[in-house]
C-alpha positions as CSV (number, residue, x, y, z in Angstrom):
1,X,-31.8,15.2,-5.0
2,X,-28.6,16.2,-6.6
3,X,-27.6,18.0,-3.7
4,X,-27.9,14.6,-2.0
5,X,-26.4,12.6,-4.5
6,X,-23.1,14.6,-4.4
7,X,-22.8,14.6,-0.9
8,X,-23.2,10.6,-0.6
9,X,-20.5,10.9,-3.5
10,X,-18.3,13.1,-2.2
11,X,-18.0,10.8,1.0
12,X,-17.1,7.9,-0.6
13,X,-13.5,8.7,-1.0
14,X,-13.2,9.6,2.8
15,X,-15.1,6.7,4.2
16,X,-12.5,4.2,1.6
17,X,-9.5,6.4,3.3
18,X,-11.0,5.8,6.8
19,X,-11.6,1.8,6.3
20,X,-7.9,2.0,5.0
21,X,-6.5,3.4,7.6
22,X,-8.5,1.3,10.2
23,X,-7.0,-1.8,8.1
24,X,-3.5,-0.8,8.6
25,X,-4.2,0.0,12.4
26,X,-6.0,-3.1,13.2
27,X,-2.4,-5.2,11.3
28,X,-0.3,-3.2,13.9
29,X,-1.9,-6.4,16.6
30,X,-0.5,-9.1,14.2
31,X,2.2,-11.1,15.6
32,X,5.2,-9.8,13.4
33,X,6.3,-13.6,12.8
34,X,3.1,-13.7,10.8
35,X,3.5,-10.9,8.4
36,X,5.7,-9.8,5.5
37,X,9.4,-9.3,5.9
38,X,8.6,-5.4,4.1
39,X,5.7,-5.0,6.1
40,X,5.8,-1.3,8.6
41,X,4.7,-3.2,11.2
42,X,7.5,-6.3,11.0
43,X,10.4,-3.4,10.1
44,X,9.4,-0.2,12.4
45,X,8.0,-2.8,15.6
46,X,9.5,0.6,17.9
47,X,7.9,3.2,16.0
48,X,4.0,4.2,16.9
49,X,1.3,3.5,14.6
50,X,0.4,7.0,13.0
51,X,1.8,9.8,15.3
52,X,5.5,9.4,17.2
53,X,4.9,12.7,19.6
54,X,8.8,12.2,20.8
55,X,10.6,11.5,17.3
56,X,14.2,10.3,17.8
57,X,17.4,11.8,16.3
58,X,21.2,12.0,15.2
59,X,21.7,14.1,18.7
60,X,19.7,11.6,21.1
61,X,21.1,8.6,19.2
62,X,24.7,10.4,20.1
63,X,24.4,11.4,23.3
64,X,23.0,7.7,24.1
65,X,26.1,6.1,22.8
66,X,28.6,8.3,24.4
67,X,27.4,7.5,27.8
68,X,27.1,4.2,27.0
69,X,31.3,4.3,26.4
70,X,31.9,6.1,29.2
71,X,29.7,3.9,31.3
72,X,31.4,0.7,30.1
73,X,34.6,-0.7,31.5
74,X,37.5,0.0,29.5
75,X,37.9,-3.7,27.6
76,X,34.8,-5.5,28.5
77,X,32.5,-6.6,25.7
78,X,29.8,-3.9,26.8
79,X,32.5,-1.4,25.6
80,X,33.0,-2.9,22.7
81,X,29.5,-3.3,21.7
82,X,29.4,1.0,22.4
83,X,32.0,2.1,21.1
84,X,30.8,0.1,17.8
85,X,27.4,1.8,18.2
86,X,29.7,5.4,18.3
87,X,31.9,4.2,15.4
88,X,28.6,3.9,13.2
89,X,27.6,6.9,13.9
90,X,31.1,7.9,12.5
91,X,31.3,11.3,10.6
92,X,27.6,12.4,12.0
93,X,28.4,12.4,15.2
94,X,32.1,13.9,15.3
95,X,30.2,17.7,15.7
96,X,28.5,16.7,18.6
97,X,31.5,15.2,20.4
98,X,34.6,16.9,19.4
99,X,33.9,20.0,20.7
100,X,32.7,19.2,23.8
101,X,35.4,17.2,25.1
102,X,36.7,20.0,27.4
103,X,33.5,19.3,29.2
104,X,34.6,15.3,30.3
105,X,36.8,14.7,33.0
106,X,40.7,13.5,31.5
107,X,39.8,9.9,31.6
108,X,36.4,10.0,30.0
109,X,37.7,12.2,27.1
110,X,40.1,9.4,26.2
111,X,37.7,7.1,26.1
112,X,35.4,8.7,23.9
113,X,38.6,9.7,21.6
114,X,40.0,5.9,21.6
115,X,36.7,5.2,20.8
116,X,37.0,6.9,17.2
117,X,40.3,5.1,16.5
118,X,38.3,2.4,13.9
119,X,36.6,5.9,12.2
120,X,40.2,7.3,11.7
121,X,41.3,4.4,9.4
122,X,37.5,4.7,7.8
123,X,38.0,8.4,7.0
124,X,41.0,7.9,5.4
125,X,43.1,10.3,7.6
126,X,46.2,11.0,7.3
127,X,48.6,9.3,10.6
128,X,44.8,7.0,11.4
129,X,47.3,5.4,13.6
130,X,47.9,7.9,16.1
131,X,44.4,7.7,17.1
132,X,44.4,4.1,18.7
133,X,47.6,5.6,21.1
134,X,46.6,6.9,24.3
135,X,49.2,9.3,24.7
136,X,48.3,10.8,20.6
137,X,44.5,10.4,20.5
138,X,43.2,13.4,22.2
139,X,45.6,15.4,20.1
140,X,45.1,13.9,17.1
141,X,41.0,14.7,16.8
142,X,42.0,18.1,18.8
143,X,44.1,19.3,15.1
144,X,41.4,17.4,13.3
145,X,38.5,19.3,14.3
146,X,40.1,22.4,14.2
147,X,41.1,22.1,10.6
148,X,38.0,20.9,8.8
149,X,35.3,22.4,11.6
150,X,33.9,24.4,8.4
151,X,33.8,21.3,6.4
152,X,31.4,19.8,8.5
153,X,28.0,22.1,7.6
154,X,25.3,20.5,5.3
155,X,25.8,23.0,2.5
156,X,29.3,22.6,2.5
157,X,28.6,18.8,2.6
158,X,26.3,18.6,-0.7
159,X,29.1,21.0,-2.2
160,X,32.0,18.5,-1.8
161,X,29.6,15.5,-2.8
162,X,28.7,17.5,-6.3
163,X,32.0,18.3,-7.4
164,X,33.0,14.9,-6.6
165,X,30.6,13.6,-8.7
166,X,30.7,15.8,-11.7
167,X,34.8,15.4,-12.0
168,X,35.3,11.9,-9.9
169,X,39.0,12.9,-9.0
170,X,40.9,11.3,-5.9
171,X,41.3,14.5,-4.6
172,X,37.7,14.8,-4.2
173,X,36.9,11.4,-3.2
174,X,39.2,11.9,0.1
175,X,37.2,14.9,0.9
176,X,34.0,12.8,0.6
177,X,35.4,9.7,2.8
178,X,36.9,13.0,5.0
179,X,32.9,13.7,6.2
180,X,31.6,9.6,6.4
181,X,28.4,9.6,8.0
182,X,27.8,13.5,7.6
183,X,28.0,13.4,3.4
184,X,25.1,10.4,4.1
185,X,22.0,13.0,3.3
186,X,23.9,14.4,0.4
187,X,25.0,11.1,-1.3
188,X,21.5,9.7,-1.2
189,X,20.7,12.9,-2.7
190,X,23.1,12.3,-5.7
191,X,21.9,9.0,-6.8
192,X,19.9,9.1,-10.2
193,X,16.1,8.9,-10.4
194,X,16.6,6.4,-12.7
195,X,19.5,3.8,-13.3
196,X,20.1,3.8,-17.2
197,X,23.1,3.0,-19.1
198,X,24.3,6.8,-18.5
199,X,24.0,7.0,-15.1
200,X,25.1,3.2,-14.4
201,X,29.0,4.4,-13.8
202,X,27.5,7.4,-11.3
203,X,25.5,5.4,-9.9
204,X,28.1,2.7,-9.2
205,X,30.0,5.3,-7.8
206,X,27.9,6.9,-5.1
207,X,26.3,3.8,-4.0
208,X,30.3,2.7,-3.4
209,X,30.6,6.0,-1.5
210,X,27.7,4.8,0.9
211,X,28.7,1.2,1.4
212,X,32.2,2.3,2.7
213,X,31.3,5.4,5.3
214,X,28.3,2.3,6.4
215,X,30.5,-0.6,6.4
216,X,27.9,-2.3,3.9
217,X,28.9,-4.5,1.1
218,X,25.6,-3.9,-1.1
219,X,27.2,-2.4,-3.8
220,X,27.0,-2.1,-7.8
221,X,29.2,-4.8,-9.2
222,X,31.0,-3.8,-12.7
223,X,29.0,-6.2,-14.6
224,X,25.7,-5.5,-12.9
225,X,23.0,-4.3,-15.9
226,X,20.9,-0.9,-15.2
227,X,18.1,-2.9,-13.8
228,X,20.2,-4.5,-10.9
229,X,21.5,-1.1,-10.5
230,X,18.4,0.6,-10.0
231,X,17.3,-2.3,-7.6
232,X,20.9,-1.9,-5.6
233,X,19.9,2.4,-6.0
234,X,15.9,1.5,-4.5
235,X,17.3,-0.3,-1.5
236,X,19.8,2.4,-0.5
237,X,16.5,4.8,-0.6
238,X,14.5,2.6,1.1
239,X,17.9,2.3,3.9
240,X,17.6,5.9,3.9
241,X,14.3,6.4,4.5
242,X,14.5,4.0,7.6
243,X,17.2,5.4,9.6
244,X,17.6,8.8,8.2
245,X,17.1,10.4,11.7
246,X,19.8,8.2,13.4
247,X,22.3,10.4,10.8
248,X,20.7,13.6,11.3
249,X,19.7,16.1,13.5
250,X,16.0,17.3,13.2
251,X,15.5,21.2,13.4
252,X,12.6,23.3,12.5
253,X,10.1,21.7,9.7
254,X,11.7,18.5,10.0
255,X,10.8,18.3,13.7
256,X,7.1,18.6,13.0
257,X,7.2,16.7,9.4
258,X,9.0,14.0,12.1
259,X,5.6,13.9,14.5
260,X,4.0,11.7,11.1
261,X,7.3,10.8,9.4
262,X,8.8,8.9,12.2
263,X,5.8,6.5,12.5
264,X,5.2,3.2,11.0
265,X,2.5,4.6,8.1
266,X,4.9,7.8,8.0
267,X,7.5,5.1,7.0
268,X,5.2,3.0,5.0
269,X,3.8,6.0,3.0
270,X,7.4,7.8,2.0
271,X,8.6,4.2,0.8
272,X,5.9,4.3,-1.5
273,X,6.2,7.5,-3.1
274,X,9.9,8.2,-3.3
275,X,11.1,4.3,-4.6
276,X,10.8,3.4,-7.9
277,X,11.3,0.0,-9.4
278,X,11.4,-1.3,-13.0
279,X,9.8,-4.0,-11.9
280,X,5.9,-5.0,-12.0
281,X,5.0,-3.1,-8.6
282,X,2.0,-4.1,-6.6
283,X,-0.5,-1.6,-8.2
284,X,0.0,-3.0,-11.6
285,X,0.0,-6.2,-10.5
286,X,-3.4,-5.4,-8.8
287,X,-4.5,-3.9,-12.2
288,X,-4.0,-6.8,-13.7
289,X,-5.8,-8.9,-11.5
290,X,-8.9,-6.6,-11.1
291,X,-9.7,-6.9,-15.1
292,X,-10.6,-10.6,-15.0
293,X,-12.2,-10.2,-11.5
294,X,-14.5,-7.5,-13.1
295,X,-15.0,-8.8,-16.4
296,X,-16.3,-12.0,-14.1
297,X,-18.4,-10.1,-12.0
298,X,-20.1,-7.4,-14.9
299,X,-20.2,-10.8,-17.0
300,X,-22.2,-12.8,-14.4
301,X,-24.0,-10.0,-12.9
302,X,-25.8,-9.3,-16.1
303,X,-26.7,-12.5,-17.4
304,X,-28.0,-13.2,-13.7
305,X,-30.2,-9.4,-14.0
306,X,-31.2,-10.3,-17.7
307,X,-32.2,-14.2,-16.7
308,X,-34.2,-12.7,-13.9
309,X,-36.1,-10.5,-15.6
310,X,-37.0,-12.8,-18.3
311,X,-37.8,-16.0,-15.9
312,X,-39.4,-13.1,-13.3
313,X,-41.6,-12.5,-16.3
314,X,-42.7,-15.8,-17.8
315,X,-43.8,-17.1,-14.2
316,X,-45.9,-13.9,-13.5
317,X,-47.4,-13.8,-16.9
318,X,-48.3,-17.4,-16.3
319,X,-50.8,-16.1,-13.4
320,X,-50.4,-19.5,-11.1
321,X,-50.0,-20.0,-7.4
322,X,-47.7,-23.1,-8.6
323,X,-45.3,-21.1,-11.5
324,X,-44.8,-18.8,-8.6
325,X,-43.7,-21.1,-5.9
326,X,-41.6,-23.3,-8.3
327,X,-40.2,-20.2,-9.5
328,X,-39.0,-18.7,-6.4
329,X,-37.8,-22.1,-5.0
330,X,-35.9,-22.4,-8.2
331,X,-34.1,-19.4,-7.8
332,X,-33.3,-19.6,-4.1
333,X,-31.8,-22.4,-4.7
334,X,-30.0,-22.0,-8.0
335,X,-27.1,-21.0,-6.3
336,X,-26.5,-24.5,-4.7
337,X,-26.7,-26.1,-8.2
338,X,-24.3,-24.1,-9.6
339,X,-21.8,-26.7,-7.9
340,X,-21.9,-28.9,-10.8
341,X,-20.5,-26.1,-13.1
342,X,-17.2,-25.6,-11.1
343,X,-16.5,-28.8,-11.6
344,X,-16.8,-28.6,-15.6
345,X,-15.2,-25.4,-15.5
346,X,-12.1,-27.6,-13.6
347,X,-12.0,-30.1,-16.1
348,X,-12.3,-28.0,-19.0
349,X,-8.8,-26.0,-17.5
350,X,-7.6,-29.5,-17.5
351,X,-8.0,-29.4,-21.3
352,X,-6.9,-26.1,-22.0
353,X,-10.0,-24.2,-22.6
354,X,-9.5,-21.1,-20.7
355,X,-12.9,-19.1,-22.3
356,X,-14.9,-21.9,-22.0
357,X,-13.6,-21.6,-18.2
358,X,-14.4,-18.0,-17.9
359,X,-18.2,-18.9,-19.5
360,X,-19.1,-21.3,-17.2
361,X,-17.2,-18.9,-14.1
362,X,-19.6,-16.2,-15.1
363,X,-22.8,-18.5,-15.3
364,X,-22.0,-19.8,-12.0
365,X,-21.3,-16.4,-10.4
366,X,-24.8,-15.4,-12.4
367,X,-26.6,-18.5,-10.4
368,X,-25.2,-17.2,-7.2
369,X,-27.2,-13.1,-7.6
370,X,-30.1,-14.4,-9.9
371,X,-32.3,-14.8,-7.0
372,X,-32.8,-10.8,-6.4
373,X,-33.9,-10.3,-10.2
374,X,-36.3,-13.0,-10.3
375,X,-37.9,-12.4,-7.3
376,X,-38.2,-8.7,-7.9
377,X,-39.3,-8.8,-11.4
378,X,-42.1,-11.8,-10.4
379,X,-43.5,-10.1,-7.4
380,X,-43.6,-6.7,-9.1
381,X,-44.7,-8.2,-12.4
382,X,-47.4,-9.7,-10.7
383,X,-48.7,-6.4,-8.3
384,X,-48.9,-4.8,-11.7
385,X,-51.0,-7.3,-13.1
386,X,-53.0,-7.7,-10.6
387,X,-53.9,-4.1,-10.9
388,X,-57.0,-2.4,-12.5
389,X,-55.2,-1.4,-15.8
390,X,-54.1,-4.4,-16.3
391,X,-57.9,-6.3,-15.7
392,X,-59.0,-4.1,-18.4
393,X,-56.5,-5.0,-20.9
394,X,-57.6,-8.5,-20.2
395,X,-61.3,-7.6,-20.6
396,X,-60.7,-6.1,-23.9
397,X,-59.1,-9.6,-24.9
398,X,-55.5,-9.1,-24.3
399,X,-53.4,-11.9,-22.5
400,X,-51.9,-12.0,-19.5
401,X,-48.6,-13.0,-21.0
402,X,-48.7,-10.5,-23.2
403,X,-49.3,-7.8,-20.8
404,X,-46.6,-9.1,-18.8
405,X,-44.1,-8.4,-20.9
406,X,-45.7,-5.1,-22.2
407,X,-46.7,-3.5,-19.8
408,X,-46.0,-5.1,-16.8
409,X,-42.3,-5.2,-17.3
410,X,-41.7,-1.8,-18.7
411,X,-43.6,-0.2,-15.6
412,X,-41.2,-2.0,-13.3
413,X,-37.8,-2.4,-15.4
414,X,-36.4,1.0,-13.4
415,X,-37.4,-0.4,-9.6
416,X,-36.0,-3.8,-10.4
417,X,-32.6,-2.3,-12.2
418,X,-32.2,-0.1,-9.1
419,X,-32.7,-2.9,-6.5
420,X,-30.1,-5.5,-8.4
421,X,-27.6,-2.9,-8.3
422,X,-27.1,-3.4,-4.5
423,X,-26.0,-7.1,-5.5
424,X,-23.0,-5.5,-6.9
425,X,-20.9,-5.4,-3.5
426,X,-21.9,-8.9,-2.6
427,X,-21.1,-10.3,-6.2
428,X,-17.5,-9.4,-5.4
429,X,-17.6,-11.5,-2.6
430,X,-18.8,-14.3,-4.9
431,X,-15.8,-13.9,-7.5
432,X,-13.2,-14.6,-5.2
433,X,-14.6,-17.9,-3.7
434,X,-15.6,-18.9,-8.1
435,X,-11.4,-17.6,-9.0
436,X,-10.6,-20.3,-6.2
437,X,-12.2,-23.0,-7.5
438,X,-11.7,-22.2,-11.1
439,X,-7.9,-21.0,-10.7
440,X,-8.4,-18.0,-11.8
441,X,-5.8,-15.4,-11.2
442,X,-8.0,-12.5,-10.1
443,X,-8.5,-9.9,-6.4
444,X,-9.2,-13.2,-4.4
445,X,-5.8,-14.7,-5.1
446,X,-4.2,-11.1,-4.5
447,X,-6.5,-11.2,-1.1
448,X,-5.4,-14.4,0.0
449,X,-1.8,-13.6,-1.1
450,X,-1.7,-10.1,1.4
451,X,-4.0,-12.1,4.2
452,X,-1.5,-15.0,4.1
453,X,1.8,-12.4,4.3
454,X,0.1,-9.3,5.8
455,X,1.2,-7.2,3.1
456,X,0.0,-4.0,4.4
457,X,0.0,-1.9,0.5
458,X,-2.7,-4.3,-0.9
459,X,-4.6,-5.4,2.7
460,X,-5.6,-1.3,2.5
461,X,-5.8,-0.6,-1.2
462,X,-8.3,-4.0,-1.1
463,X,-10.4,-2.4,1.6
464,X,-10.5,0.9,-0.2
465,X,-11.9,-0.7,-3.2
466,X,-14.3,-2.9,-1.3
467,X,-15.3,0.4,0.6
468,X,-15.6,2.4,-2.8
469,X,-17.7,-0.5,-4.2
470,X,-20.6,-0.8,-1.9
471,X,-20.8,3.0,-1.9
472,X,-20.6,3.7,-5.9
473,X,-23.7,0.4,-6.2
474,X,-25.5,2.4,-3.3
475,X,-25.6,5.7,-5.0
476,X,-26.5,4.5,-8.4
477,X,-29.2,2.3,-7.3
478,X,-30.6,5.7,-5.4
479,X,-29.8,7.5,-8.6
480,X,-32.2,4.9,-10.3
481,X,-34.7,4.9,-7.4
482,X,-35.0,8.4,-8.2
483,X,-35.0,8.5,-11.8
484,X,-38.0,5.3,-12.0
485,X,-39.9,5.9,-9.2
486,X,-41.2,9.3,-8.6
487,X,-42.4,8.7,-4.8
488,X,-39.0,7.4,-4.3
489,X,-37.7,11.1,-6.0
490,X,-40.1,12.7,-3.4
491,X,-38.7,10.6,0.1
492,X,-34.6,10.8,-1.2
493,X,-35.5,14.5,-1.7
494,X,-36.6,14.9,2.1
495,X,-33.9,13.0,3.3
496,X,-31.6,15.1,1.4
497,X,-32.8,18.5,2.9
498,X,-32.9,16.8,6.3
499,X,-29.3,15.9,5.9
């Protein structure tokens, strides 16, 4: 029995990460217009679901640009739009096109060299004006390659970007603007963890360094707090994370790690674990939100079990055809008079009674499961009265009511505990219509808040929990089966050894 008890438990957390997974594949076919600017599937539209079996980089994105210059007629607006496409590439790209212009005809080596005139001025070279002349340009990147070739290795890179950062001279500064693009990886890799009032000016600093070699103007403005800068610091991280391959080359691991990375979940998932926030993020906020849920479900749930067993009881110890169809009529349809009680619970918001609110909630969610209870505790109340033990109690002079409550109820107080457990999942479902009506902010606002927007972080982590849930109130109501009913103990067993 234990044996089967920690299987079943052991596949909970793999059937929540399945139903997860299936809810994030299953958003991939919403319209994009329809879901949340941050969403994967709104941001990464070109990227494949889980797997990208042909993962893009700096190389391809290079070697597309360059023939879309040399392609274009010299002037036209195609051009233009190219040789923009090759500028932001900028710094990244220079050691894949320098030193194969030998390999271009005369004519298509100027264009590509004309091309880099706008990167020149970027880079902060000295005589940038030389390379927007035709008769200088081909020259002019020729002496530039060949002096600072060596600079342009990732090691040296993250080098250059350190000492600039520890001393913040303008001497090191050029040699940073010197790379662009190809310091990108080591800039990102120089801004703080965290933004604080010590690492404000750094911070400030490199994020200035990657707004100029990107031609952005998110920066850190000199009166911005440590919060704004941290927010200014996430969205860089969150840049990086997006278009990382378009800035560099992938080789070895980073080819394979790509095959997941460079998907939309691969995007999704490294957003989640490398940003940080000061701000309330979306698991707290779900925290939040699940305490009044499940103080409203427990809180129902058990005045609905403990009103069951008690009405269960009085109706079976009263021994009459009638009690026992007015009882189960009353409970099946207890849930449709609970109506009323939403709208005292409204008007007593309206007055500013919030727990006398969260009473009635509960008593109207308890209306909704008290069926089960009742009719389990009456009908197995009643076999157990009806039974030989109990005909002798009665011959001796004892009550029916009496034995109802003694014996009746203590024989079947395990069955009955087990079977209401499996109202658990759909008790759930209950709270979020009750938090509608009552305005409660609890999981069915949050649900209706990531349906509405097609926030993909909560539509997944909602489904896990749901998933979790039902299979958690499954396996303790077979851990009670087993523990109250010994014939029950003997079929879970065999199903356990035939599993």
């Amino acid at each position: 029995m234990l044996e089967r008890l920690l299987r079943q438990l052991l596949w909970v957390a793999p059937a929540s990460l399945a139903i997860a997974l299936l809810t994030f594949y299953l958003l991939a076919f919403v319209p994009p217009e329809h879901l949340a600017q941050s969403s994967p599937h709104a941001r990464f539209r070109s990227l494949p679901v889980f797997f990208n079996p042909a993962p893009a980089d700096l190389r391809g994105a290079v070697e597309k640009a360059t023939h879309a210059v040399l392609a274009a007629e010299p002037g036209s607006a195609r051009a233009s739009v190219a040789e923009a496409n090759l500028v932001e590439l900028g710094g990244a790209a220079l050691p894949h096109v320098l030193p194969t212009l030998d390999a271009h005809a005369p004519e298509d080596r100027l264009k590509l060299v004309l091309a880099f005139a706008p990167l020149a001025k970027r880079m902060q070279l000295e005589r940038a004006e030389d390379a927007a002349l035709p008769d200088k340009a081909l020259r002019f990147w020729t002496r530039f390659w060949e002096a600072n070739e060596v600079e342009f290795r990732l090691a040296t890179a993250r080098s250059v970007v350190r000492r600039w950062v520890l001393y913040g001279d303008v001497g090191r500064e050029r040699e940073v603007s010197r790379l662009d693009t190809f310091a990108l990886e080591a800039l990102i890799e120089a801004l703080p963890p965290e933004v604080d009032e010590a690492t404000l000016e750094r911070s400030r600093r490199v994020v200035a360094a990657i707004a100029h070699v990107t031609a952005s103007d998110d920066r850190i403005a000199p009166s911005a707090s440590p919060l704004e800068g941290q927010a200014c610091a996430s969205r860089w991280r969150r840049f990086w994370i997006a278009h990382r391959t378009r800035y560099v080359q992938l080789r070895g691991s980073d080819r394979i790690a790509a095959f997941v990375l460079e998907s939309r979940f691969g995007k999704w998932a490294e957003e989640l674990l490398s940003t940080r926030t000061t701000e309330a993020t979306a698991l707290e906020r779900l925290q939040r939100r699940a305490m009044t849920t499940l103080s409203l479900v427990f809180g129902g749930w058990l005045f609905a079990v403990g009103a069951g067993i008690v009405g269960g009881c009085l109706v079976a110890g009263r021994g009459t055809r009638t009690s026992r169809d007015v009882g189960g009529l009353f409970a099946m349809v207890l849930f449709a008079v609970t109506l009323p009680g939403v709208a005292i619970a409204m008007a007593s918001v309206a007055l500013g009674v919030p727990m006398l609110s969260f009473l009635l909630a509960a008593l109207t969610l308890a209306g909704s499961v008290v069926a089960r209870p009742f009719l389990s505790t009456n009908v197995r109340v009643t076999r157990e009265l009806d039974g030989d033990v109990a005909a002798g109690a009665r011959a001796r002079g004892g009550s029916r009511s009496r034995h109802a409550w003694s014996s009746g109820l203590r024989a079947t107080a395990g069955p009955i505990a087990a079977e209401v457990l499996l109202d658990l999942p759909f008790s759930i479902t209950a709270a979020f219509v009750i938090e509608r009506a009552f305005q409660f902010d609890g999981l069915g606002a949050q649900t209706l808040e990531a349906v509405a927007t097609g926030e993909v972080g909560s539509l997944m982590l909602l489904a896990a929990i749901g998933t979790s849930w039902g299979g958690l109130a499954l396996l303790a109501s077979d851990a009670m089966f087993a523990v109250a009913v010994p014939r029950a103990r003997g079929a879970l067993l065999r199903l356990g050894s035939q599993a």
